[in-house]
PDB file of N, CA, C and O in Angstrom:
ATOM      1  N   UNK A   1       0.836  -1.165   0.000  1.00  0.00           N
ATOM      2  CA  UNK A   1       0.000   0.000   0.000  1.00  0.00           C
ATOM      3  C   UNK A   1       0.892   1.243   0.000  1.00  0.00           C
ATOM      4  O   UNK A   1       1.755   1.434   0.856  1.00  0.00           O
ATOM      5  N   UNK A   2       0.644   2.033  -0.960  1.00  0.00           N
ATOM      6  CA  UNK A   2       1.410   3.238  -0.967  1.00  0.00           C
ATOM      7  C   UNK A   2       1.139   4.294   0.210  1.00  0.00           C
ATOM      8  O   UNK A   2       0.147   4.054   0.898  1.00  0.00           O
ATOM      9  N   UNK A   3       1.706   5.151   0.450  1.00  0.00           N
ATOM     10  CA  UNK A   3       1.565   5.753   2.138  1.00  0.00           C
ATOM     11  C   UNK A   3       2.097   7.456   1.197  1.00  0.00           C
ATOM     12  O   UNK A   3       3.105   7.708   0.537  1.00  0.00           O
ATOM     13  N   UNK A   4       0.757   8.397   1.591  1.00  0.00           N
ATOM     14  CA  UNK A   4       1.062   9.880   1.196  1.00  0.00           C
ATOM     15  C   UNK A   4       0.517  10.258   2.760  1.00  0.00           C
ATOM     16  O   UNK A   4      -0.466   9.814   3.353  1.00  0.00           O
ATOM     17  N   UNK A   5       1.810  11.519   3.322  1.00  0.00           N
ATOM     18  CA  UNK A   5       1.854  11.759   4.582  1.00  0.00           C
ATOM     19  C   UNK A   5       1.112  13.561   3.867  1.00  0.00           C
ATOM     20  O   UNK A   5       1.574  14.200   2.922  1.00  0.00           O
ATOM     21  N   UNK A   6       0.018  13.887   4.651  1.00  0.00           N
ATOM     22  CA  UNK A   6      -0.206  15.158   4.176  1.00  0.00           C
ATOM     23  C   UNK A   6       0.444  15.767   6.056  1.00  0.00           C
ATOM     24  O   UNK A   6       0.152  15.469   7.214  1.00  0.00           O
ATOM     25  N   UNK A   7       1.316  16.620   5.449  1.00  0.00           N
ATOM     26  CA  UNK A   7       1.173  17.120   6.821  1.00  0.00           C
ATOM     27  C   UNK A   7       0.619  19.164   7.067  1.00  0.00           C
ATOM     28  O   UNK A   7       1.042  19.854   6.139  1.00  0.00           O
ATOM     29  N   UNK A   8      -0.077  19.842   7.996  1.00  0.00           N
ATOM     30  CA  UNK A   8      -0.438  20.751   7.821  1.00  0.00           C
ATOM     31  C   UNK A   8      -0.009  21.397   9.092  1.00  0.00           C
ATOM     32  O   UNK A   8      -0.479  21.248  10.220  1.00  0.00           O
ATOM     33  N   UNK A   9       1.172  22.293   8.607  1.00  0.00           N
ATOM     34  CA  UNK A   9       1.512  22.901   9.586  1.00  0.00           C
ATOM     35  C   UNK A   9       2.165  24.520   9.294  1.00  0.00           C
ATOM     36  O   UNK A   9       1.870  25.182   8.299  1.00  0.00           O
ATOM     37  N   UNK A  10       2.756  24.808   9.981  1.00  0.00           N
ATOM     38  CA  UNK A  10       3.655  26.289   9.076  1.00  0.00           C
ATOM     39  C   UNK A  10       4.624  26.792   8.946  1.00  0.00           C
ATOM     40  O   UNK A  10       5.150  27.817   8.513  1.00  0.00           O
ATOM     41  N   UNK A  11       4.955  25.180   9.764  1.00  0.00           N
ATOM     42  CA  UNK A  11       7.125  25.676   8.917  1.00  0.00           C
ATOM     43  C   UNK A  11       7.619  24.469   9.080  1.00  0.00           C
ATOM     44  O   UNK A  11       6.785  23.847   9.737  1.00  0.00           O
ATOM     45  N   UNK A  12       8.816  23.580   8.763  1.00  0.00           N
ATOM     46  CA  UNK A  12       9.219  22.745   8.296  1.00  0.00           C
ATOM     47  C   UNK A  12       9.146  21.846   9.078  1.00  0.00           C
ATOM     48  O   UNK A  12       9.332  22.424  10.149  1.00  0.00           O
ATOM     49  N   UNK A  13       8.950  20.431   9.372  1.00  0.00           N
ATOM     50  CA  UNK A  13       9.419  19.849  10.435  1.00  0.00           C
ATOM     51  C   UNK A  13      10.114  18.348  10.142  1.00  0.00           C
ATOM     52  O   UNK A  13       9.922  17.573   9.205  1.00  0.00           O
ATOM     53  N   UNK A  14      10.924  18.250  11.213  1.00  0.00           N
ATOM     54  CA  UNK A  14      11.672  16.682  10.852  1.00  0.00           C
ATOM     55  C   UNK A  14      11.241  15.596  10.905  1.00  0.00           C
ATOM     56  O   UNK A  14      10.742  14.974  11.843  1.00  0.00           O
ATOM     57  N   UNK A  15      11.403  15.368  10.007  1.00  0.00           N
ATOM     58  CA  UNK A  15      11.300  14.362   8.826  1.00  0.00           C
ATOM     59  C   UNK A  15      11.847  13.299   8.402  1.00  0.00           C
ATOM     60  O   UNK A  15      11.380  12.216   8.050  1.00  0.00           O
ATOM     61  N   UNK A  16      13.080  13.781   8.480  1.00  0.00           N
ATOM     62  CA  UNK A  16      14.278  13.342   7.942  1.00  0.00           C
ATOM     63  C   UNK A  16      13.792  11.103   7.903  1.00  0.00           C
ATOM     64  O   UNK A  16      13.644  10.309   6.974  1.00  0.00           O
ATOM     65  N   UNK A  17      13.722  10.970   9.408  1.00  0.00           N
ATOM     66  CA  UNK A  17      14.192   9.769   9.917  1.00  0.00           C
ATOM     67  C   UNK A  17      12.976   8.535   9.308  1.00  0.00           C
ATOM     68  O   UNK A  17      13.085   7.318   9.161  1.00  0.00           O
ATOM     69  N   UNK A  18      12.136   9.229   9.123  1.00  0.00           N
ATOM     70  CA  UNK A  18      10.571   8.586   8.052  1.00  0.00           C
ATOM     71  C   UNK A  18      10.586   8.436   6.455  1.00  0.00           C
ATOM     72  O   UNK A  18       9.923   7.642   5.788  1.00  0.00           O
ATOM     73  N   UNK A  19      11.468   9.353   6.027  1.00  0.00           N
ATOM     74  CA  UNK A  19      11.158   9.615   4.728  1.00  0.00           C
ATOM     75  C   UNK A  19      11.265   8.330   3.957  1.00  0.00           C
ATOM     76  O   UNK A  19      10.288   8.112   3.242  1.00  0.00           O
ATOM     77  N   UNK A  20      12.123   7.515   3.934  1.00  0.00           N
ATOM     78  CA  UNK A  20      12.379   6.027   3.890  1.00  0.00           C
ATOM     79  C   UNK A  20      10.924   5.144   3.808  1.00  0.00           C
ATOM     80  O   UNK A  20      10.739   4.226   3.008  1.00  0.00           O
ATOM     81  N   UNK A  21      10.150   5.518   4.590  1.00  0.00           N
ATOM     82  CA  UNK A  21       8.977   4.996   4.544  1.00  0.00           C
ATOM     83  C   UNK A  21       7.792   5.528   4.245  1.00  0.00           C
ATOM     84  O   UNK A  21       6.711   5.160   4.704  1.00  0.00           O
ATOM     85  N   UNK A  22       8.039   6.666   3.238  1.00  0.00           N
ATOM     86  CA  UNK A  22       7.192   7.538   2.964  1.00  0.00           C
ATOM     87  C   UNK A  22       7.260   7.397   1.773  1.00  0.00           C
ATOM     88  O   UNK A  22       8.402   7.359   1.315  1.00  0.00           O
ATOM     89  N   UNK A  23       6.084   7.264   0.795  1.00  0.00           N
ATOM     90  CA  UNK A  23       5.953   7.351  -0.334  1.00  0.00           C
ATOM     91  C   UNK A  23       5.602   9.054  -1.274  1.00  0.00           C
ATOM     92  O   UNK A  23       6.371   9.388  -2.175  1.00  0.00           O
ATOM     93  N   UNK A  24       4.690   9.729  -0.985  1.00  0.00           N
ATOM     94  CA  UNK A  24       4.831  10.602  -1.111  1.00  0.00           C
ATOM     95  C   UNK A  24       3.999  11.847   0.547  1.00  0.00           C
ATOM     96  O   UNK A  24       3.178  11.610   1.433  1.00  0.00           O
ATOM     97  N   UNK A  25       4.866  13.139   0.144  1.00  0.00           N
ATOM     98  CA  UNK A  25       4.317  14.044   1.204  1.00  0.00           C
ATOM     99  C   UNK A  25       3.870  15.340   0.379  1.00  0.00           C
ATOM    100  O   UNK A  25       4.092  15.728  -0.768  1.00  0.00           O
ATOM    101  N   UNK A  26       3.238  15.773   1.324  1.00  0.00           N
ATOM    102  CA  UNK A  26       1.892  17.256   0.763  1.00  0.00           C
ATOM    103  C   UNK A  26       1.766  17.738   1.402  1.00  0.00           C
ATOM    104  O   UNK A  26       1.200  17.283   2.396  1.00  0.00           O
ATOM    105  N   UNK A  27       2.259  19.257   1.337  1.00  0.00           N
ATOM    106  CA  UNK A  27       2.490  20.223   2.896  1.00  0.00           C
ATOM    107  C   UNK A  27       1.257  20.969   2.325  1.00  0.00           C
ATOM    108  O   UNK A  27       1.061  21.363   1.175  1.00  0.00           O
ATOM    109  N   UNK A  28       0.356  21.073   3.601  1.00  0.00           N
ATOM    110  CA  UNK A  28      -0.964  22.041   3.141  1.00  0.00           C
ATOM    111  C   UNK A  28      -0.361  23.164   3.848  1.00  0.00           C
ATOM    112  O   UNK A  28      -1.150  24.037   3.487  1.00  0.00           O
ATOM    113  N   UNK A  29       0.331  23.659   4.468  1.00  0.00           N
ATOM    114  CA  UNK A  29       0.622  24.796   4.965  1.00  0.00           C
ATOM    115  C   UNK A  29      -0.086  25.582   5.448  1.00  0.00           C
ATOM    116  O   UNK A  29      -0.078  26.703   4.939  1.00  0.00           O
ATOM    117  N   UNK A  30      -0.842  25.366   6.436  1.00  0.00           N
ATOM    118  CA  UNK A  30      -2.128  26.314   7.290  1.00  0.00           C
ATOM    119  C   UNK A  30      -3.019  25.842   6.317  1.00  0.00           C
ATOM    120  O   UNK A  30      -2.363  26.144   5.320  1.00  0.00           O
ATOM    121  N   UNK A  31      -4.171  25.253   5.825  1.00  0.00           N
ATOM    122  CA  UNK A  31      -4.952  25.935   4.497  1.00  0.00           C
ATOM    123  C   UNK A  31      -5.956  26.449   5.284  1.00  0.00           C
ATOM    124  O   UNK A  31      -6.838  26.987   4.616  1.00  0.00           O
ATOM    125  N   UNK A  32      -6.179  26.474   6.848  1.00  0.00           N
ATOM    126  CA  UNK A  32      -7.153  27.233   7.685  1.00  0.00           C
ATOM    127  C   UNK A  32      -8.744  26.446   7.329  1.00  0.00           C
ATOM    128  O   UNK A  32      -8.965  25.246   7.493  1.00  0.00           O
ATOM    129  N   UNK A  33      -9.846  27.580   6.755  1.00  0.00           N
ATOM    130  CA  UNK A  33     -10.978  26.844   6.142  1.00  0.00           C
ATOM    131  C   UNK A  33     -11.074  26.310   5.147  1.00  0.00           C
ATOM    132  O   UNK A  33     -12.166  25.911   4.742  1.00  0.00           O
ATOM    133  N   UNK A  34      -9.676  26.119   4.314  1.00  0.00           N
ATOM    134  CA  UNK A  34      -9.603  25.943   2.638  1.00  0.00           C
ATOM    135  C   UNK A  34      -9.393  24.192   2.806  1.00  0.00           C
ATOM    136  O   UNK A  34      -9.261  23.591   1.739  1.00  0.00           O
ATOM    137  N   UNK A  35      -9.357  23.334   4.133  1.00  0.00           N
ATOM    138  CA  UNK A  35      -9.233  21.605   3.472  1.00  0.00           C
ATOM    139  C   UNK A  35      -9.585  21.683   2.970  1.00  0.00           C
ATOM    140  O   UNK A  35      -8.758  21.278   2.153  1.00  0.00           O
ATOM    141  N   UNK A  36     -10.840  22.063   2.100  1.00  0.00           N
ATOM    142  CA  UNK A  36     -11.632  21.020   0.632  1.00  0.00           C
ATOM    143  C   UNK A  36     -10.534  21.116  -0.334  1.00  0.00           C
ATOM    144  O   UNK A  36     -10.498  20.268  -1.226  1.00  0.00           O
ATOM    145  N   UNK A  37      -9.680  21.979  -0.288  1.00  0.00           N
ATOM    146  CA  UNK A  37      -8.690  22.182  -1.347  1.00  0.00           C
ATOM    147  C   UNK A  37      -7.887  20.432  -1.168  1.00  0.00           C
ATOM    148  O   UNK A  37      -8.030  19.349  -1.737  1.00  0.00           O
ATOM    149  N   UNK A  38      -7.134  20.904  -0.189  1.00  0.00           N
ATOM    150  CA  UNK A  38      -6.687  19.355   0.276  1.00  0.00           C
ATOM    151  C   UNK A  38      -6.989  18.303  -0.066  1.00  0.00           C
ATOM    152  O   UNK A  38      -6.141  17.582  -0.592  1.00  0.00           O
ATOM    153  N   UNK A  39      -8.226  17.891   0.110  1.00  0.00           N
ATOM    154  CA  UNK A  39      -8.792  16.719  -0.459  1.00  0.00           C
ATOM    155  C   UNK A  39      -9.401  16.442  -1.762  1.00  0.00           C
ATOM    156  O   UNK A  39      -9.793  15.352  -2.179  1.00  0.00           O
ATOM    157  N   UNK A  40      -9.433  17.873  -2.499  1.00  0.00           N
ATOM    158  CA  UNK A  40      -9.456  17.801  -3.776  1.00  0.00           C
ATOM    159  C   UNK A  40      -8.337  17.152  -4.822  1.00  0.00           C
ATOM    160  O   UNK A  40      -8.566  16.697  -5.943  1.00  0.00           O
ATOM    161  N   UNK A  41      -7.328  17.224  -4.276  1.00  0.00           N
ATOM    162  CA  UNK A  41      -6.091  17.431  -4.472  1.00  0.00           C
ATOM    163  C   UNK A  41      -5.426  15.956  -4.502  1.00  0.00           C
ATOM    164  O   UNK A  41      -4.582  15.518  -5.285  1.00  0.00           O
ATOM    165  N   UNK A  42      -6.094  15.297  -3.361  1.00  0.00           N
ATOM    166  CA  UNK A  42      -5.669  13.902  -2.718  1.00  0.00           C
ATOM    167  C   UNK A  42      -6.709  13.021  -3.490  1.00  0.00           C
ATOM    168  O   UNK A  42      -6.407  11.865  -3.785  1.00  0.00           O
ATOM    169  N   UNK A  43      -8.053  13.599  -3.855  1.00  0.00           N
ATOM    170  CA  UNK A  43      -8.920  12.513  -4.432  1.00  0.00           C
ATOM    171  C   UNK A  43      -8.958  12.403  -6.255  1.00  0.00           C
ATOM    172  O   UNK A  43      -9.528  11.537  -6.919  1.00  0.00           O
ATOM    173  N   UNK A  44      -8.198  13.518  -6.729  1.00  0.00           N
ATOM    174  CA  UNK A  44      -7.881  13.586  -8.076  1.00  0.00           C
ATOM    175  C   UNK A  44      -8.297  14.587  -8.868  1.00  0.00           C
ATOM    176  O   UNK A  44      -7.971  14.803 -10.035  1.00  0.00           O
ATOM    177  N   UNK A  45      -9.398  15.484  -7.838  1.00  0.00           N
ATOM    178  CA  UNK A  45     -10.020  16.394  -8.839  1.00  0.00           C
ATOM    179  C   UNK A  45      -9.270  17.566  -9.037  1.00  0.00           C
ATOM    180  O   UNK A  45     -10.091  18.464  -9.221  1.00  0.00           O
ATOM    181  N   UNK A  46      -8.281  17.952  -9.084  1.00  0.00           N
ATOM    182  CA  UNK A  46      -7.358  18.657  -9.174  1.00  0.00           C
ATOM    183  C   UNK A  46      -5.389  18.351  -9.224  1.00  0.00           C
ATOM    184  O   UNK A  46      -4.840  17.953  -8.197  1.00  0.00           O
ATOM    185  N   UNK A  47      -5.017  18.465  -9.807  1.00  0.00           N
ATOM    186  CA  UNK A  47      -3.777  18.115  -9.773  1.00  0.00           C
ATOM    187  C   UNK A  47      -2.840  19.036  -8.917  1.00  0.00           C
ATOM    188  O   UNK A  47      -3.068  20.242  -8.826  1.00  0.00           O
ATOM    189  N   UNK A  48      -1.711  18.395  -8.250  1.00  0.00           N
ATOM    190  CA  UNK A  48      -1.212  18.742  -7.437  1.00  0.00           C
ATOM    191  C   UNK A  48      -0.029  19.534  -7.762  1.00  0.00           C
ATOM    192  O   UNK A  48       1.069  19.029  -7.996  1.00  0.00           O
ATOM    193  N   UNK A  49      -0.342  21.121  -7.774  1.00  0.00           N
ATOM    194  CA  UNK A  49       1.134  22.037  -7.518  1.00  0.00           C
ATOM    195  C   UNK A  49       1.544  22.565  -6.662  1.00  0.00           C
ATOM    196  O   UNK A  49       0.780  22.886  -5.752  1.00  0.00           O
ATOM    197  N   UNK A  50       2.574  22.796  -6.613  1.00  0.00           N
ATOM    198  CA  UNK A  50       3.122  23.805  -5.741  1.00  0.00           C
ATOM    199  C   UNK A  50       4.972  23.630  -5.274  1.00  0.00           C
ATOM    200  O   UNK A  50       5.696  22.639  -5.365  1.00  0.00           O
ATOM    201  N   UNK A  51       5.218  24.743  -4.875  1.00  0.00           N
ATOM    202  CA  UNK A  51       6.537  24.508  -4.502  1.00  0.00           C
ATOM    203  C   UNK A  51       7.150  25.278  -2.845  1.00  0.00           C
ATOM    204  O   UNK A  51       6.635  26.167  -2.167  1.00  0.00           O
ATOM    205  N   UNK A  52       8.160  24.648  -2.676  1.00  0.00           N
ATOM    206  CA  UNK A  52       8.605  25.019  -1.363  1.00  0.00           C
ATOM    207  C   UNK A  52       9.027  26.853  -1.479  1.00  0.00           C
ATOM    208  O   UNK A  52       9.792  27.439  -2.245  1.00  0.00           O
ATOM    209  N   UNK A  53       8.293  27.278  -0.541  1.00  0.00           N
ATOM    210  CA  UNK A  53       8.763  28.803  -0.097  1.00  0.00           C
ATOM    211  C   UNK A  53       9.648  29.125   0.417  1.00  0.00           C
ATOM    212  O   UNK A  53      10.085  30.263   0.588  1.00  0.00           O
ATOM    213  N   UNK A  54      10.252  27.584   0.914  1.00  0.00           N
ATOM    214  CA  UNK A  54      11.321  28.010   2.437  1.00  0.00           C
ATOM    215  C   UNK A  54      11.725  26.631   2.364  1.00  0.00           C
ATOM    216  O   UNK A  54      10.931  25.691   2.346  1.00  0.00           O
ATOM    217  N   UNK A  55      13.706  26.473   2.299  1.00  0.00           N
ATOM    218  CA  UNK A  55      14.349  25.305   2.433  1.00  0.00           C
ATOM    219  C   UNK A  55      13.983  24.425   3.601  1.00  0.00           C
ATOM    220  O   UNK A  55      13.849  24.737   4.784  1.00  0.00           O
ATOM    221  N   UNK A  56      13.857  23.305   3.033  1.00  0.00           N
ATOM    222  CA  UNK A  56      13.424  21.954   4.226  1.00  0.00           C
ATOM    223  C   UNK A  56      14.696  21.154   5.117  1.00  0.00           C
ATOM    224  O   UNK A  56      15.118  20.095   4.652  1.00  0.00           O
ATOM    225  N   UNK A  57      15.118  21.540   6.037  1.00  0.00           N
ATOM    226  CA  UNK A  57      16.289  21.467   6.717  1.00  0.00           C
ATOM    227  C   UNK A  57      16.035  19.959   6.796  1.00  0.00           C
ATOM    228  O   UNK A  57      14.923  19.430   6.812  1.00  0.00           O
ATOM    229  N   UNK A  58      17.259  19.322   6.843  1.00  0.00           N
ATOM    230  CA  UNK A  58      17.158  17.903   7.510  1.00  0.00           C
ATOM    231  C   UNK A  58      17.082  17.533   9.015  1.00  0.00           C
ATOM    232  O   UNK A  58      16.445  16.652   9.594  1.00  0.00           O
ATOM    233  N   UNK A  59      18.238  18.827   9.621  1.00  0.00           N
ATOM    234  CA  UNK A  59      17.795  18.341  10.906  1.00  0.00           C
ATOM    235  C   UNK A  59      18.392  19.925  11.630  1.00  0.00           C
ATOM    236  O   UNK A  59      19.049  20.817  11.093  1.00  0.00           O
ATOM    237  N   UNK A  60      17.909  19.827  12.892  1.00  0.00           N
ATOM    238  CA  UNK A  60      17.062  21.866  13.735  1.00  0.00           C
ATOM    239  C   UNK A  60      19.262  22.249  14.009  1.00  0.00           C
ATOM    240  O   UNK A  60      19.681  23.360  14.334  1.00  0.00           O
ATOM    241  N   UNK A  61      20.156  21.059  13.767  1.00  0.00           N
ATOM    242  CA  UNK A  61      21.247  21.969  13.990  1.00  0.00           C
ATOM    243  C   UNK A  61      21.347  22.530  12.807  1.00  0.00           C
ATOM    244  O   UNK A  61      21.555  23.728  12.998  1.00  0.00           O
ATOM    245  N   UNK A  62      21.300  22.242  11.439  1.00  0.00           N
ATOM    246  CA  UNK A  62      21.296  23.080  10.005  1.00  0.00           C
ATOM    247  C   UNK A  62      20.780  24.339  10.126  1.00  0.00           C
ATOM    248  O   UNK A  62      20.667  25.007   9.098  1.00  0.00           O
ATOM    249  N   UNK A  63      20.452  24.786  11.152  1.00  0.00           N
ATOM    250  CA  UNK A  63      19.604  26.063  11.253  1.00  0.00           C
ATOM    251  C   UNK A  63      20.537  27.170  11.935  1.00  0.00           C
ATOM    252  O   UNK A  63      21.582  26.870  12.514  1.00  0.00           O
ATOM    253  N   UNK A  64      20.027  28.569  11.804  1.00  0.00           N
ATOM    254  CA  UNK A  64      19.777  29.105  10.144  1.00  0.00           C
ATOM    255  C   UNK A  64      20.415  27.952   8.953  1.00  0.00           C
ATOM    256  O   UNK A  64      21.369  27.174   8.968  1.00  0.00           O
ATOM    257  N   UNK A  65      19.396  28.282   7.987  1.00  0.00           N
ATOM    258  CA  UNK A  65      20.100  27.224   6.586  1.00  0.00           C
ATOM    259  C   UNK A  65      19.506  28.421   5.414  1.00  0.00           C
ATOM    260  O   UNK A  65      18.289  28.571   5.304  1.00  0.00           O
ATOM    261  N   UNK A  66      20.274  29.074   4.741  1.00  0.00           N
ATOM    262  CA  UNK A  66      20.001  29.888   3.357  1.00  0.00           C
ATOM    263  C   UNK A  66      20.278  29.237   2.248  1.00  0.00           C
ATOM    264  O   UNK A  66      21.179  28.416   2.417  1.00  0.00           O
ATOM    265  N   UNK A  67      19.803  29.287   1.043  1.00  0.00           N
ATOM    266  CA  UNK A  67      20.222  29.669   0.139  1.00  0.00           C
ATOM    267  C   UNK A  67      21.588  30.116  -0.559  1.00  0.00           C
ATOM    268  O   UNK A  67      21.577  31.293  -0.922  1.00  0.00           O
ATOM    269  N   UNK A  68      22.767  29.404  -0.817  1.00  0.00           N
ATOM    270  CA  UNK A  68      24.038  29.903  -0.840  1.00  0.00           C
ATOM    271  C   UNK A  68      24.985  29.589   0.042  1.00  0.00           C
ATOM    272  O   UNK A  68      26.164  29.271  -0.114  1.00  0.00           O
ATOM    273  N   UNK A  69      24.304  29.723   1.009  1.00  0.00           N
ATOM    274  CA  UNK A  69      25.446  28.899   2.564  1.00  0.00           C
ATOM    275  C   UNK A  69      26.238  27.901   1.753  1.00  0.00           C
ATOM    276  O   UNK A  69      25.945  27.110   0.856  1.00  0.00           O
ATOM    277  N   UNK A  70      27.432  28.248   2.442  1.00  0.00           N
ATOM    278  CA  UNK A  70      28.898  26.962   1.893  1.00  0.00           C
ATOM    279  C   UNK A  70      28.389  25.477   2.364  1.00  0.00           C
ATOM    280  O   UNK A  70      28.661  24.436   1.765  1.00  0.00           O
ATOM    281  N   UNK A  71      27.730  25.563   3.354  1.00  0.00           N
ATOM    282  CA  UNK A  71      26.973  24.201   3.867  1.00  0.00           C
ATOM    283  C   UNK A  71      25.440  23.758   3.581  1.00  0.00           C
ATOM    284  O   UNK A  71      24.967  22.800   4.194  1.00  0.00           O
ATOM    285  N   UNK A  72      24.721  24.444   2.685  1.00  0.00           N
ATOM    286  CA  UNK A  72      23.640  24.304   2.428  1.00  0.00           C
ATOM    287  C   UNK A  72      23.255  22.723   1.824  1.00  0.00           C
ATOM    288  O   UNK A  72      23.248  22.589   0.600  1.00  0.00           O
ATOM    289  N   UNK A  73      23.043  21.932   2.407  1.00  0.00           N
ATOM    290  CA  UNK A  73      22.396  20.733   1.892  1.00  0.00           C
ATOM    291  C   UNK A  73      20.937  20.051   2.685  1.00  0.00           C
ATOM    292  O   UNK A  73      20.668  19.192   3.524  1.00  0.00           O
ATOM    293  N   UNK A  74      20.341  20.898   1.948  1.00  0.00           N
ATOM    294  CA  UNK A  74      18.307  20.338   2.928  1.00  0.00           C
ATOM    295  C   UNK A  74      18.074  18.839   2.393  1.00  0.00           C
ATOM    296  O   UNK A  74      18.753  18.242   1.557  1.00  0.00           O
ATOM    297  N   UNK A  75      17.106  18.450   2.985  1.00  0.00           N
ATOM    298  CA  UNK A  75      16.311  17.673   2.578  1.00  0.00           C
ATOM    299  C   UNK A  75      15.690  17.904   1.538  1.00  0.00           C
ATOM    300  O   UNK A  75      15.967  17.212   0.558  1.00  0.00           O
ATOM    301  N   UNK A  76      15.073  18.526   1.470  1.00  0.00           N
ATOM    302  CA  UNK A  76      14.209  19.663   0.252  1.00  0.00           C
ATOM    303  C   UNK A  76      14.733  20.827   0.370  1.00  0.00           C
ATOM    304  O   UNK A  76      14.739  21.420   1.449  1.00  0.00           O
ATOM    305  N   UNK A  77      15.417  21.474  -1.084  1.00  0.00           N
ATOM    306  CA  UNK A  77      15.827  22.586  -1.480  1.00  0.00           C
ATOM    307  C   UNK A  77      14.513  23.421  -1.444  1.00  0.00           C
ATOM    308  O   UNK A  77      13.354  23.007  -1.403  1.00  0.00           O
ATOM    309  N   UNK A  78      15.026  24.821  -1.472  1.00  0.00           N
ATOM    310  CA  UNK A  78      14.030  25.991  -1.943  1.00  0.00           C
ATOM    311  C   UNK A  78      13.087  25.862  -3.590  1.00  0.00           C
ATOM    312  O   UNK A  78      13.579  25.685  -4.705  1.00  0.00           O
ATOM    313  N   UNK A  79      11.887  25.995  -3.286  1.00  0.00           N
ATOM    314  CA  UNK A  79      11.676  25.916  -4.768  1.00  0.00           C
ATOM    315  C   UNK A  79      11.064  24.252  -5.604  1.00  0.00           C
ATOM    316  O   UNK A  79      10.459  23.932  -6.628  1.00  0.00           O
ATOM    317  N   UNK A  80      11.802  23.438  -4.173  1.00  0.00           N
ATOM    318  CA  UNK A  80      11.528  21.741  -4.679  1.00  0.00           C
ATOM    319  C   UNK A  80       9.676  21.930  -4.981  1.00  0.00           C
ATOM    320  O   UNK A  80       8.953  22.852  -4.605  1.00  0.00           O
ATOM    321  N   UNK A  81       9.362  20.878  -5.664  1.00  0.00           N
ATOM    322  CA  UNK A  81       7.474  20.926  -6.062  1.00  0.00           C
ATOM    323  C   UNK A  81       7.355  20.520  -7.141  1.00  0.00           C
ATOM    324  O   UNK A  81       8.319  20.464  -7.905  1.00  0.00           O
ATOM    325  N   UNK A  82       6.079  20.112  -7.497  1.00  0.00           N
ATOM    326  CA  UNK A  82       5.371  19.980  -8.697  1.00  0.00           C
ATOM    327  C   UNK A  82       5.101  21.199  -9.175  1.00  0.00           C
ATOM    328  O   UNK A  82       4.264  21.920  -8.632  1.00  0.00           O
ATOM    329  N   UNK A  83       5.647  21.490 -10.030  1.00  0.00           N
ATOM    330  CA  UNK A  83       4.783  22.776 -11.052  1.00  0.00           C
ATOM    331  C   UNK A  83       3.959  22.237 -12.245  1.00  0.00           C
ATOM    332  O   UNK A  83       4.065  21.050 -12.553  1.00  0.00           O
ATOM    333  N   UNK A  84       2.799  23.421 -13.209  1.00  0.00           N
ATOM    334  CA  UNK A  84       2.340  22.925 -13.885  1.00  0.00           C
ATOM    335  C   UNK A  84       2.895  23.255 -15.408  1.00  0.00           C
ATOM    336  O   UNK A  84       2.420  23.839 -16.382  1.00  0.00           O
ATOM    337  N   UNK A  85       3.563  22.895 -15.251  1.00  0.00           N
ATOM    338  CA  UNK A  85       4.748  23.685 -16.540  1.00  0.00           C
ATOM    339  C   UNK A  85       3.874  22.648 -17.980  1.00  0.00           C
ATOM    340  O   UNK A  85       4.258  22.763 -19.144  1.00  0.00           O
TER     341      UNK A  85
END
C-alpha cells in the first residue's frame, strides 16, 4: 500500500528519519478553512502544484540554513514541487 503523509503545519518539520517509509508528502501549509482544497487534491479532482517557499532542513542543527550557505544541503531545497509547466 502506498503511504502519502499530508502534513499541515507552518514551517518545516523533521522528517528526515521517516522519509524512507514515505511514499509521497503534501504540505498544506495552514490551508485554515480551505481543506476542501486538500482533499481535492488527494482525491484527483485537481492536480497537485506547488513549490517550497522556504528550504526543508534535515535536521534543527542546520539552522539558520540559506540559500548559498557553503553548507547548504536540505532535505528539500528551496523551490523543490510539482509545477504545472
Amino acid at each position: 500500500m502506498k503511504c502519502v503523509v499530508v502534513l499541515v503545519t507552518g514551517r518545516p518539520l523533521m522528517i528526515e528519519e521517516y522519509i524512507d517509509s514515505i511514499d509521497a508528502v503534501a504540505v498544506a501549509w495552514l490551508p485554515g478553512t480551505e481543506g476542501q482544497g486538500v482533499a481535492d487534491v488527494l482525491f484527483g479532482d485537481h492536480p497537485f502544484t506547488g513549490t517550497l517557499p522556504r528550504t526543508w532542513m534535515k535536521r534543527v542543527a542546520q539552522l539558520p540554513m540559506n540559500v548559498g550557505d557553503s553548507a547548504y544541503d536540505p532535505l528539500f531545497p528551496f523551490g523543490f514541487g510539482i509545477t504545472s509547466k
